[in-house]
N, CA, C and O of each residue as an XYZ file, in Angstrom:
272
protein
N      21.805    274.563     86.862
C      20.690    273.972     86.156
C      20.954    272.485     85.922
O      22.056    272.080     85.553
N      19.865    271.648     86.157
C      20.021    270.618     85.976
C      19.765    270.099     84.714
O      18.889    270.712     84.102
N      20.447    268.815     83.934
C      20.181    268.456     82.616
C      18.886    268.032     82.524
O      18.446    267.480     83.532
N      18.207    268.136     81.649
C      16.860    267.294     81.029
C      17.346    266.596     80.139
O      18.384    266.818     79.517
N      16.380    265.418     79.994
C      16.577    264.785     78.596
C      16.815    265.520     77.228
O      17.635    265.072     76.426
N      16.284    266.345     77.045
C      16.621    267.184     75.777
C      17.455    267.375     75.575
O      17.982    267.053     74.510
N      18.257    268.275     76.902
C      20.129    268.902     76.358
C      20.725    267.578     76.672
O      21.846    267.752     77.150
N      20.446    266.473     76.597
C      21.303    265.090     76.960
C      21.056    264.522     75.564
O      21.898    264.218     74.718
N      19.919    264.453     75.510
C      20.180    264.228     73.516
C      21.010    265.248     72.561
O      21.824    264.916     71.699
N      20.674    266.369     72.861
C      21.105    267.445     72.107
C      22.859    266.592     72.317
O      23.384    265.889     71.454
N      23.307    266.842     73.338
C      24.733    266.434     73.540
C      24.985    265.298     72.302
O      25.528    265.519     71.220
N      24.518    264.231     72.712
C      24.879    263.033     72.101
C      24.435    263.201     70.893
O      24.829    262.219     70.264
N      23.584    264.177     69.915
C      23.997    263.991     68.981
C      24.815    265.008     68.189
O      25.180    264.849     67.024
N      25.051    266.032     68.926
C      26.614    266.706     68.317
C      27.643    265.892     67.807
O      27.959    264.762     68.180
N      28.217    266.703     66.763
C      29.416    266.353     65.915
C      30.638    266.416     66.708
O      31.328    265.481     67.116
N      30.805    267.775     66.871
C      32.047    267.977     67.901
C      33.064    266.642     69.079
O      32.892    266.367     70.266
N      33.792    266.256     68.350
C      34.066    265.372     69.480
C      34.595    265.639     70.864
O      34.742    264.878     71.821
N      34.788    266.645     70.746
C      35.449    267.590     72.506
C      34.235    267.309     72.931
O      33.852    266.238     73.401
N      33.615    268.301     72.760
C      32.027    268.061     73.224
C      31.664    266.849     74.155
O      31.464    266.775     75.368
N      31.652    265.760     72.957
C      31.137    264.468     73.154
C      31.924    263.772     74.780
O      31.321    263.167     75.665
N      33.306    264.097     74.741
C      34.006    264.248     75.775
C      33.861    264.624     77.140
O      33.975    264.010     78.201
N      33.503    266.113     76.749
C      33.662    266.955     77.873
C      32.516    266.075     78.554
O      32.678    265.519     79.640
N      31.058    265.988     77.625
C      29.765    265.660     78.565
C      29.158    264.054     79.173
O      28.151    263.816     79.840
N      30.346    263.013     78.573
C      30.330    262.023     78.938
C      30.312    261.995     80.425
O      29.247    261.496     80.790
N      30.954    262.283     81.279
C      30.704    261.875     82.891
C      29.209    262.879     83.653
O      28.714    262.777     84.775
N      28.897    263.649     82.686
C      27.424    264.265     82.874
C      26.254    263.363     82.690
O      25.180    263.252     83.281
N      26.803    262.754     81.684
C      25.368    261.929     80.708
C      25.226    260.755     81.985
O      24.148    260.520     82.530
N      26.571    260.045     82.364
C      26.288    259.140     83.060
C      25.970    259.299     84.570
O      25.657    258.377     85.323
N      26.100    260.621     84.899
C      25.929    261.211     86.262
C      24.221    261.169     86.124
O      23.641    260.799     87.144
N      23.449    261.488     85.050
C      22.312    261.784     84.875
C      21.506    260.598     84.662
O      20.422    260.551     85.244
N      21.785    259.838     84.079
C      21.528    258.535     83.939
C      21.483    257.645     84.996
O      20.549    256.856     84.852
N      22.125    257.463     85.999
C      22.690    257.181     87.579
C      21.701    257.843     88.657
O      21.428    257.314     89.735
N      21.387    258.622     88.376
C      20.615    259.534     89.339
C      19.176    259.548     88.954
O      18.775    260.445     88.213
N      18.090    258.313     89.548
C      16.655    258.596     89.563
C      15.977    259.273     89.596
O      15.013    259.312     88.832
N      16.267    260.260     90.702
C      15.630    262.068     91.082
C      15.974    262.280     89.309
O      15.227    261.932     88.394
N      17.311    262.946     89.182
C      17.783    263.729     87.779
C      16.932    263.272     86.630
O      16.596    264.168     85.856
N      16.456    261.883     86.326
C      16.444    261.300     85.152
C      15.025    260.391     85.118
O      14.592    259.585     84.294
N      14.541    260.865     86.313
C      12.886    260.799     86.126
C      11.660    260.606     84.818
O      10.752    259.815     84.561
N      12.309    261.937     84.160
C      11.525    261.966     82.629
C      12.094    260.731     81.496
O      11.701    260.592     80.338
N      13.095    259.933     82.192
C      13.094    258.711     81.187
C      12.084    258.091     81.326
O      11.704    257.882     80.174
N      11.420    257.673     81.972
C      10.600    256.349     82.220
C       9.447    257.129     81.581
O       8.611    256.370     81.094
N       9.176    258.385     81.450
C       7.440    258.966     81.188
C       7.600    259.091     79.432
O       6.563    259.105     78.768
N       9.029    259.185     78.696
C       8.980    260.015     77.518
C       9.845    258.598     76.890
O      11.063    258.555     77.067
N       8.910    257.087     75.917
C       9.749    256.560     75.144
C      10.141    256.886     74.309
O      11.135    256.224     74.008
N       9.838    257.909     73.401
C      10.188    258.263     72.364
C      12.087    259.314     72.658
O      13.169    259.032     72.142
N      11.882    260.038     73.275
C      12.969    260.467     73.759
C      14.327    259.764     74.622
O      15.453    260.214     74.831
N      13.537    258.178     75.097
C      14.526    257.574     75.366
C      14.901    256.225     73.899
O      15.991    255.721     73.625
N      13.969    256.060     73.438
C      14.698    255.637     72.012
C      15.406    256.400     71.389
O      16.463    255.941     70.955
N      15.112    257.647     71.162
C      16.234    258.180     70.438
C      17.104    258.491     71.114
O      18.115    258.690     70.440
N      17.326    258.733     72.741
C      18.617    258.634     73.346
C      19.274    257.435     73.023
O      20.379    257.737     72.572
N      19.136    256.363     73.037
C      19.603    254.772     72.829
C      20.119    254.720     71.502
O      21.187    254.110     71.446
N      19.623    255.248     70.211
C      19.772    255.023     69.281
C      21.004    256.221     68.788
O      21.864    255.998     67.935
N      20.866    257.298     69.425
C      21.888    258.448     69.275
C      23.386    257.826     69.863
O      24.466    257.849     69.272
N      23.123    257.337     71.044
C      24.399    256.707     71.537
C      24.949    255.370     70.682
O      26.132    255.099     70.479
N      23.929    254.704     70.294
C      24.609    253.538     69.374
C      24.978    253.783     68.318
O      25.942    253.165     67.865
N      24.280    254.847     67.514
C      25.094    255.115     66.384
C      26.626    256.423     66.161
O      27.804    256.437     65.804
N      25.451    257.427     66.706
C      26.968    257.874     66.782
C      28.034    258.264     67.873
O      28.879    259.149     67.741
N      27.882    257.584     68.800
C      28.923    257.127     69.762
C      30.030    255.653     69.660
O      31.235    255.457     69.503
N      28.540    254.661     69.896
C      29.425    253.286     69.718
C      30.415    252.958     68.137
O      31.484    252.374     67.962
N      29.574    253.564     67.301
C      30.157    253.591     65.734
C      30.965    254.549     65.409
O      31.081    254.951     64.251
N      31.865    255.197     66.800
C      32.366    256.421     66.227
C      33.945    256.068     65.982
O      34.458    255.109     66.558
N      34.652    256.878     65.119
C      36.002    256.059     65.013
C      36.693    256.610     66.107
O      37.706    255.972     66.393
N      36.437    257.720     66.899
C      37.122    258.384     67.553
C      36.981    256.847     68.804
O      35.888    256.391     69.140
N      38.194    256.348     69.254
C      38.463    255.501     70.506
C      38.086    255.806     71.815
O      37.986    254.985     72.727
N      37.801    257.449     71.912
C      37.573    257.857     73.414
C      36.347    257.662     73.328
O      35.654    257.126     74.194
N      35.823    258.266     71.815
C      34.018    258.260     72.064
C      33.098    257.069     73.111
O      32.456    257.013     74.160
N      33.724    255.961     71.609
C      33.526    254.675     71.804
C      33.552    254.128     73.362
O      32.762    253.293     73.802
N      34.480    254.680     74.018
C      34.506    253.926     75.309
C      33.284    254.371     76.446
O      33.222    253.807     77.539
């Protein structure tokens, strides 16, 4: 199954920092891939809050791996 925007937010805004881990080279595989990630360009609201999920609690996270 391929990701949608939904379980790609859902990801990024989990607590779990394994998690956050494990699905980092997914998020950016999906993101990378035009076919995959199509429904960004149709849904702003879902890509603001993707943007805003990653800046806050990714870039602001204390965990060092998050962050990167």
């Amino acid at each position: 199954m391929e990701p949608s925007m939904e379980y790609c937010l859902a990801q990024v805004l989990q607590k779990d920092v394994g998690k956050r881990l494990q699905v980092g080279q997914e998020l950016i595989d999906y993101f990378s891939d035009k076919q995959k990630s199509s429904d960004l360009e149709h849904d702003q609201t879902m890509l603001d809050k993707m943007v805003d999920g990653l800046a806050t609690s990714w870039v602001n996270s204390s965990n060092y791996k998050v962050r990167l």
